[in-house]
DOTOR-762244 format. One record per residue (C-alpha): residue in one letter; x, y, z. Coordinates in steps of 0.1 Angstrom, whole numbers, plus 5000, padded with zeros to 4 digits. Each point is the difference from the previous one (the first is absolute). Layout:
# residues N
AXYZ/...
***
This chain:
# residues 218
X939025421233/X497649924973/X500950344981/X503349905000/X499449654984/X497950164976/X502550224989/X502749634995/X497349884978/X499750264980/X504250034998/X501449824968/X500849675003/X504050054992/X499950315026/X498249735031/X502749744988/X502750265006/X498550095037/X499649635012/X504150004994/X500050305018/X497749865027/X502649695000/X502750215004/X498850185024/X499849715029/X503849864990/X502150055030/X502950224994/X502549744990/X497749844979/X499050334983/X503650004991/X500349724983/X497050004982/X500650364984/X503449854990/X498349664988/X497550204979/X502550224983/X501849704984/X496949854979/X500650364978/X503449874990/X499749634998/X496449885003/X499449685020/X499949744980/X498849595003/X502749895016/X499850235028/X496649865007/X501549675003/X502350145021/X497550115025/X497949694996/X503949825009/X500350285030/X496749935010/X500549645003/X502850015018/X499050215025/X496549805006/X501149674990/X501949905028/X498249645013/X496950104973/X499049974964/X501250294975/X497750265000/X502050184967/X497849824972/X496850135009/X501550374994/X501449944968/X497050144979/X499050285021/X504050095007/X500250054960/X497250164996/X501350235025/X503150024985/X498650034965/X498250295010/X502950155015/X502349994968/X497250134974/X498350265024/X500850264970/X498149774978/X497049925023/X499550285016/X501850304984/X503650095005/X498750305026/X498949745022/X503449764992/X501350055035/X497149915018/X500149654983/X503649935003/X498450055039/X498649725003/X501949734992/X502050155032/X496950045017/X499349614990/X503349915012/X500350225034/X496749875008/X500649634995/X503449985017/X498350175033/X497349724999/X502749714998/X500350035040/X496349915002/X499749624984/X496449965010/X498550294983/X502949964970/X498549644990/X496350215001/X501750274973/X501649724982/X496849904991/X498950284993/X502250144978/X500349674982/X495950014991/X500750374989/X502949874982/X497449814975/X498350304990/X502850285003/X500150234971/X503049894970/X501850304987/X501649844972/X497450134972/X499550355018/X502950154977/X498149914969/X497150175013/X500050344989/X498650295009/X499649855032/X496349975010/X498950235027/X498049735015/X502649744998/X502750265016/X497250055034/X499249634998/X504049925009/X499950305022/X496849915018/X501849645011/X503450095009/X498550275023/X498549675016/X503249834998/X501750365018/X497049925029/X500649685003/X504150075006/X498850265027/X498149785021/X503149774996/X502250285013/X498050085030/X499049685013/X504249914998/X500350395020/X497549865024/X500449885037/X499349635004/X497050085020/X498750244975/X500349784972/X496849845016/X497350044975/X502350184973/X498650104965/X501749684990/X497249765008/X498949784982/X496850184986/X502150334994/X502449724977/X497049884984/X498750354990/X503950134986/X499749654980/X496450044986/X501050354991/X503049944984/X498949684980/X497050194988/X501950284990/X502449774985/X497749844975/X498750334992/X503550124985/X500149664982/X497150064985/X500550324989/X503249964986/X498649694983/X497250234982/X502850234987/X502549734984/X496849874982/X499650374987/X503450034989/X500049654981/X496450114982/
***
């Protein structure tokens, strides 16, 4: 086991971001395999853009709101920056690697949408996602940023392979029996640890893509 996790940390960045979808995939059931294949073929023809993720923040909402508060406003950040990510993949990562990122926002979405059944642990990711929302990385300025910087392009790598982990443990604690959710990777220190992760990684990006704009303007 430990030769084998080695040999991940030694793979490239883009290539362990590519096997997390794969491990995602992997554990859909067959229907849902279905639709996400045919979900994550339409990004490569018209890319997801902001007002899709208000539409999931709206779909969210509904489906959770029902007697409680709108849960849809804490996503908004992180659902762009998932969406961002998703519609500039050639950009931020290399137009080998585009299909992977039009992936995620699927991955975003499927993953979600299976946690609105669960209102309990939904409010917990809520929060989450809108503390990682403050720091997630902005795309906007990534197209002026050429050559891409190796160490900017496995920075964004590096955190949406959490964000891919994160979606999995989503998946299978929805797959699970009720008796087996029990002490599922979704407690509260496993949250804590995604969010520490993600915000660190977050700033990281920021600041790196800070210290190139200031190279440019010089």
């Amino acid at each position: 086991m430990s030769l084998a996790l080695t040999s991940a940390s030694r793979l490239k960045p883009e290539v362990r971001l590519a096997q997390a979808v794969s491990d995602f995939e992997v554990d859909l059931s067959g229907e849902q395999k279905a639709a996400f294949r045919n979900h994550k073929a339409k990004p490569l023809q018209s890319p997801p853009s902001t007002q899709d993720a208000m539409r999931l923040t709206a779909e969210i909402d509904r489906a959770v709101g029902k007697g409680g508060r709108c849960l849809g406003p804490r996503l908004v950040n992180f659902l762009q920056a998932a969406q961002k990510f998703a519609a500039m993949g050639d950009i931020i990562i290399g137009g080998s690697h585009c299909l992977v990122a039009c992936a995620m926002w699927t991955m975003v979405r499927t993953s979600l949408t299976l946690m609105t059944g669960f209102s309990a642990y939904m409010e917990k990711l809520s929060v989450l996602f809108m503390n990682v929302g403050r720091s997630a990385p902005r795309f906007e300025s990534m197209a002026l940023l050429y050559p891409r910087p190796r160490d900017l392009q496995s920075s964004f790598c590096e955190y949406f392979i959490i964000v891919v982990q994160l979606c999995h443990e989503m998946l299978k604690f929805a797959s699970k029996s009720v008796l087996k959710r029990v002490g599922s990777s979704l407690s509260d220190s496993n949250l804590a640890k995604f969010q520490t992760d993600l915000e660190s990684l977050g700033n990281t990006i920021k600041d790196e893509v800070g210290i190139l704009m200031a190279k440019r303007l010089e």
